[in-house]
N, C-alpha and C positions, 0 to 999 in steps of 0.2 A: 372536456377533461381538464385538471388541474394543471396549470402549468408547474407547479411544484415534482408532481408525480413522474409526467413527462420531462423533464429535465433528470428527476432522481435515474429513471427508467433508462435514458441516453448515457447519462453517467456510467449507469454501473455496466454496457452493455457494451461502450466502448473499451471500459477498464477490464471485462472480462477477454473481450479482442485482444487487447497487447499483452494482458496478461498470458494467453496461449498462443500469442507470435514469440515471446519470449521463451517461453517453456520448449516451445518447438527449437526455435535458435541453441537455444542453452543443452540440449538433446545432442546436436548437430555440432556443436565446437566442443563441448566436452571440456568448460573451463571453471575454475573458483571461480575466476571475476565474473562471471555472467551469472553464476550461482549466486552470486551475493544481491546483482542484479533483481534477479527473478524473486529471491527471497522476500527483496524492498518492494516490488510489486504486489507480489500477493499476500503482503501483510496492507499495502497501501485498497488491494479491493476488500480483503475482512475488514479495515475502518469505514470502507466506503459501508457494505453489506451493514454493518453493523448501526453506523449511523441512522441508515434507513429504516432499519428496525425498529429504531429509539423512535423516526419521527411518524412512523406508523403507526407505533406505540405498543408495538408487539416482546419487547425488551423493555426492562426499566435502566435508567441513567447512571450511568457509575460516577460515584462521585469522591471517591477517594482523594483526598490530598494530603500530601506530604511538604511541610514548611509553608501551609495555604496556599500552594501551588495545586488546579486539579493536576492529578495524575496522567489522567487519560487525556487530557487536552493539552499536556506538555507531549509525552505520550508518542499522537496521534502527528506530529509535527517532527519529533526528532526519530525516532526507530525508522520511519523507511528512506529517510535523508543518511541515517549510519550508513545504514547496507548498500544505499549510492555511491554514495561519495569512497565507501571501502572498496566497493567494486570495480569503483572507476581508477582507485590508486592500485590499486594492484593491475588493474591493465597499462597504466603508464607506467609502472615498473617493471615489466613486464616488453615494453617497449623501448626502455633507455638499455 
């Protein structure tokens, strides 16, 4: 087997795991900040998902860019760092 495939395959199978440890937790506390959480997660496995498509070659490559920046590879880096890093201020506010 490809060690490419098997890595993609561990990747996405571990991201689907936390991804529904999260959903479950976030069920269970009943909070925005874990919502924001979860949100940043399961936009974080549609990049993974998505990725793997392109390198399977089942999707073709977005390649949109704005100021010759790609889009989707600024993208893919800052949208589920927002939802973190918001989910996380609001739970320390939340604590002060």
């Amino acid at each position: 087997m490809n060690p490419d495939i098997l890595f993609s395959i561990t990747r996405l199978s571990l991201s689907a795991l936390i991804t529904i440890l999260a959903i479950s937790l976030m069920a269970k506390r009943r909070e925005f900040a874990w919502g924001m959480i979860v949100i940043g997660l399961l936009i974080s496995f549609a990049i993974l998902v998505y990725d793997l498509t392109v390198s399977l070659g089942i999707t073709p490559v977005i390649t949109y860019k704005l100021f010759n920046i790609p889009v989707y590879e600024f993208g893919k880096i800052v949208v589920p760092s927002f939802f973190f890093i918001l989910g996380l201020l609001i739970m320390k506010a939340r604590n002060d």
